[in-house]
C-alpha positions in Angstrom: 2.7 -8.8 -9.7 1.2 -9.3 -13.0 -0.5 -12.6 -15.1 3.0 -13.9 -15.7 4.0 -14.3 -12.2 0.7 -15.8 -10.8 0.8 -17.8 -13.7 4.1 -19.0 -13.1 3.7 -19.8 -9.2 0.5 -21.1 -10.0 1.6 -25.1 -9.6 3.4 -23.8 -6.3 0.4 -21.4 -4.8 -0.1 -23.7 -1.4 3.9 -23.5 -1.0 4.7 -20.3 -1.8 1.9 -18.2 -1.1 0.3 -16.8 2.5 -2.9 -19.2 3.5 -5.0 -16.8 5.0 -7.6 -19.2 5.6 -5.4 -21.6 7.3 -4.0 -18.8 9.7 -7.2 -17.0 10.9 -7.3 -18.8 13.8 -9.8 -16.2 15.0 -12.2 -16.8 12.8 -12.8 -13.6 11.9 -13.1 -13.6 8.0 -15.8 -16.7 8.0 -17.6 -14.9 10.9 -17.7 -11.9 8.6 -19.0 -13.9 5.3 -21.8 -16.0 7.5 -22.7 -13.1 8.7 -23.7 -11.8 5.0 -24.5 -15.2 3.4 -27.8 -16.3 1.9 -28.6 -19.2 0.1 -30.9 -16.3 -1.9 -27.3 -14.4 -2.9 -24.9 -14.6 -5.1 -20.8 -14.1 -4.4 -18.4 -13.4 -6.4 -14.6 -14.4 -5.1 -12.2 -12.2 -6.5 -8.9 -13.8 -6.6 -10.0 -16.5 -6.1 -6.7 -18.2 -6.9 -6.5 -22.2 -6.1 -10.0 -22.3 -4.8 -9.2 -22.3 -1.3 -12.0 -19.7 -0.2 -14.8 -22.1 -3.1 -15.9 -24.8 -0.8 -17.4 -22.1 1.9 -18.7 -19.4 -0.4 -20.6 -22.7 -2.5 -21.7 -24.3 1.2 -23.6 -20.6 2.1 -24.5 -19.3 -1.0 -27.3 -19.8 -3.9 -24.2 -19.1 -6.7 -20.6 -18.5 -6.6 -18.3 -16.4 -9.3 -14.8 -17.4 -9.0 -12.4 -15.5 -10.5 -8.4 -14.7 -10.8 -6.0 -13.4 -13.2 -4.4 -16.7 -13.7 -5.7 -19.1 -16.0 -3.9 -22.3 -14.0 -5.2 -21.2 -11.1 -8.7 -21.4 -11.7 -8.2 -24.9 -13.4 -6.5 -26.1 -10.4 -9.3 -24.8 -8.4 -11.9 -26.2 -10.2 -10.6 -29.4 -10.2 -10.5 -29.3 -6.6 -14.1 -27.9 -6.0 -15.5 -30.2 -8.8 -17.8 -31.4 -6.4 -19.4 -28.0 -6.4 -21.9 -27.2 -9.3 -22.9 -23.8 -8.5 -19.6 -22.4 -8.8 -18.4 -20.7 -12.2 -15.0 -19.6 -13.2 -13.9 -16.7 -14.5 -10.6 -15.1 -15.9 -10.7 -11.4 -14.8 -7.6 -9.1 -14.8 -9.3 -6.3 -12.0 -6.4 -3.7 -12.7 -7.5 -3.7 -16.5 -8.8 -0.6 -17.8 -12.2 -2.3 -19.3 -13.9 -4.9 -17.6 -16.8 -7.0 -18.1 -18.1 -8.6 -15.0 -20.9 -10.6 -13.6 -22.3 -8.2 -10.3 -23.5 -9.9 -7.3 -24.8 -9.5 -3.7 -21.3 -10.3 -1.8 -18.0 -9.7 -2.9 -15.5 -11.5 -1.2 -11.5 -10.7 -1.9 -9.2 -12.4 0.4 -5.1 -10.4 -0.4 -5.5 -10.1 -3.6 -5.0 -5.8 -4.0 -1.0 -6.6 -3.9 0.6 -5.0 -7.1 3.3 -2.2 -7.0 1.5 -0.4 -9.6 -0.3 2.7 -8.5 -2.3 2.7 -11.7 -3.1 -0.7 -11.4 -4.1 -0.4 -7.8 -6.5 2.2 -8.9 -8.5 0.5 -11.5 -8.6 -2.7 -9.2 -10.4 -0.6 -6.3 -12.6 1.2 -9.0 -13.4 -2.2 -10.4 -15.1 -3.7 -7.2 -17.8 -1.0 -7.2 -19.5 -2.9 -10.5 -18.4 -6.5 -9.2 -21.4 -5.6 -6.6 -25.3 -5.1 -7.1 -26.9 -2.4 -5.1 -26.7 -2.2 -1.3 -24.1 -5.2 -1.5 -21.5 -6.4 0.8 -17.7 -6.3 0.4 -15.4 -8.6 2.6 -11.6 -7.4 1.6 -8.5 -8.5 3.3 -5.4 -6.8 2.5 -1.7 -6.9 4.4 -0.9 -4.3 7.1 1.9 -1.8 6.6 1.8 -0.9 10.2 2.5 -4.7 11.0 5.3 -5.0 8.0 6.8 -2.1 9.5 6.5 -3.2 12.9 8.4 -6.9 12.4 10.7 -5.3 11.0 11.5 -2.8 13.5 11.7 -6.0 15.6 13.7 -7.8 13.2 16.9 -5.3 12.9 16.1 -4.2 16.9 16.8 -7.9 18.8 18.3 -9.1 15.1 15.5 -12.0 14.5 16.0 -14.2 11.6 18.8 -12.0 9.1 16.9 -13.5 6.5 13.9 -11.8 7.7 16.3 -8.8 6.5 16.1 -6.6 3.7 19.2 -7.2 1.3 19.9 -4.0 0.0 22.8 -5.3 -3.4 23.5 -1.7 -4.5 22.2 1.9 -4.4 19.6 1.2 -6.9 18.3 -1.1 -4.3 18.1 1.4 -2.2 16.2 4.1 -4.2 13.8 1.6 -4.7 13.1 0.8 -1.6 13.1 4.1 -0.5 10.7 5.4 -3.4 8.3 2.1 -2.6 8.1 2.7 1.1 6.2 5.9 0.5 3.7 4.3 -1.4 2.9 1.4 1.4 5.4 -1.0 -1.1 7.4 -3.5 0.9 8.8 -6.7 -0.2 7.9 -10.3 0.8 10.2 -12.4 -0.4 12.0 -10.3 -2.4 8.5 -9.4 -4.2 7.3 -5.7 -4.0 3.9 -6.3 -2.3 1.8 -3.3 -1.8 0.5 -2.9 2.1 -2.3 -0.8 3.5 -2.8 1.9 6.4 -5.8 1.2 8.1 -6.9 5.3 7.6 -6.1 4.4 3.5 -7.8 1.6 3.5 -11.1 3.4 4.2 -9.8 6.5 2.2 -10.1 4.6 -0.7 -13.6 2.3 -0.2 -15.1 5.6 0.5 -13.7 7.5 -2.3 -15.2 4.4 -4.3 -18.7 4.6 -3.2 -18.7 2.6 -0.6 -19.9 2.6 3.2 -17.4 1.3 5.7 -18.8 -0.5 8.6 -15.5 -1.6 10.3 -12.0 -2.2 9.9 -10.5 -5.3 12.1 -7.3 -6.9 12.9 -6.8 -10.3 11.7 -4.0 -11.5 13.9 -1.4 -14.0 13.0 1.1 -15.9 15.0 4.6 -14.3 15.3 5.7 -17.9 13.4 4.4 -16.3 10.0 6.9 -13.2 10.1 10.2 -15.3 11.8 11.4 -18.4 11.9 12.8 -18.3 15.4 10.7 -15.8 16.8 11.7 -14.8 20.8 9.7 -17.0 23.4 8.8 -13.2 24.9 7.6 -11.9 22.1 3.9 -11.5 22.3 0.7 -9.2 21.4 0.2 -7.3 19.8 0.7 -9.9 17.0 1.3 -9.5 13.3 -1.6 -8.8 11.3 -4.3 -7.9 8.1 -6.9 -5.5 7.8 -10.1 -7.3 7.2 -12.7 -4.2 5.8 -16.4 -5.2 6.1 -18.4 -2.5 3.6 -21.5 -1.6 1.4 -22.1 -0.3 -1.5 -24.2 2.7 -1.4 
């Protein structure tokens, strides 16, 4: 997942692309960002995509910093959240090795940590330590690999949608799944998508400097992972990790 493939999605981000806004039916993600919001604090979204996160962020806080790696996607969202002055846009690539960013008191990034490169992964968590003042608070939201491995177990178990199915073409195929696997890489929709242990997760905020307060479930319905899920087929339900922590 690099600039050219947001870029090119970009027009097609509400079809093709998860709406983890839409599908917290919890509530668990805006419960977390009131909980740090302040009309006296600044937030910076990173990731920001087509805006869809803008209109809260702008609604609970004195100034927003949107940013993404795609240049469409932040025109698209700032002609949706035109009606917002106190947001500002900015095109940040988080996995580059130099960066020069605007820090703030809440950082908010909603699945955006999804690339296949390990190095890239890297400076992208190292990077979110200067997105933040001092003492300030980090909302990420990342995809489960427990979950991704747990539809799938029930995908090839009661055979549930053989689309849901990995199509393994040749023994190259294979390898590659079989050498991504071990890094948390799994595909979604035939797109190597990097997905999180919860222990990792907190490995690497704390190796980063920060100060985990909790790691939660945000649950999905079984609809976002099958097409035809089983009527039986209940909790526990597929799932992100949302990661509430500080910077020290």
């Amino acid at each position: 997942m690099d600039r050219k493939y947001w870029e090119r999605i970009a027009p097609n981000y509400n079809v093709e692309i998860f709406d983890v806004l839409q599908n917290d039916t919890s509530g668990k993600i805006i419960a977390a960002i009131e909980q740090v919001a302040s009309k006296e604090k600044t937030v910076t979204d990173i990731g920001c995509a087509v805006g869809k996160w803008v209109p809260l962020l702008a609604t609970a806080f004195k100034h927003v910093v949107a940013t993404d790696i795609s240049a469409i996607n932040l025109q698209l969202a700032a002609e949706k959240c035109k009606d917002y002055s106190n947001v500002e846009y900015q095109r940040m690539d988080m996995s580059a090795y130099t960066l020069t960013v605007t820090p703030c008191d809440v950082a908010v990034c909603i699945n955006a940590i999804l690339t296949d490169n390990l190095k890239k992964r890297i400076n992208f968590f190292q990077s979110l330590d200067i997105c933040l003042n001092n003492g300030g608070d980090l909302i990420l939201v990342v995809p489960s690999l427990e979950s991704k491995l747990f539809a799938n177990i029930i995908a090839n178990r009661w055979n549930v949608d053989d689309d849901h199915k990995e199509k393994i073409e040749s023994v190259e195929k294979a390898y590659a799944l079989a050498k991504n696997i071990k890094q948390g890489v799994t595909d979604i929709d035939n797109v190597p998508t990097k997905h999180y242990l919860k222990e990792e997760l907190e490995l690497l905020l704390t190796l980063e400097g920060f100060e985990v307060d909790r790691v939660e479930k945000i649950n999905y319905t079984w609809k976002t992972e099958f097409n035809n899920p089983p009527k039986w087929l209940a909790e526990p339900y597929p799932w992100d990790w949302m990661c509430v922590a500080k910077k020290k």
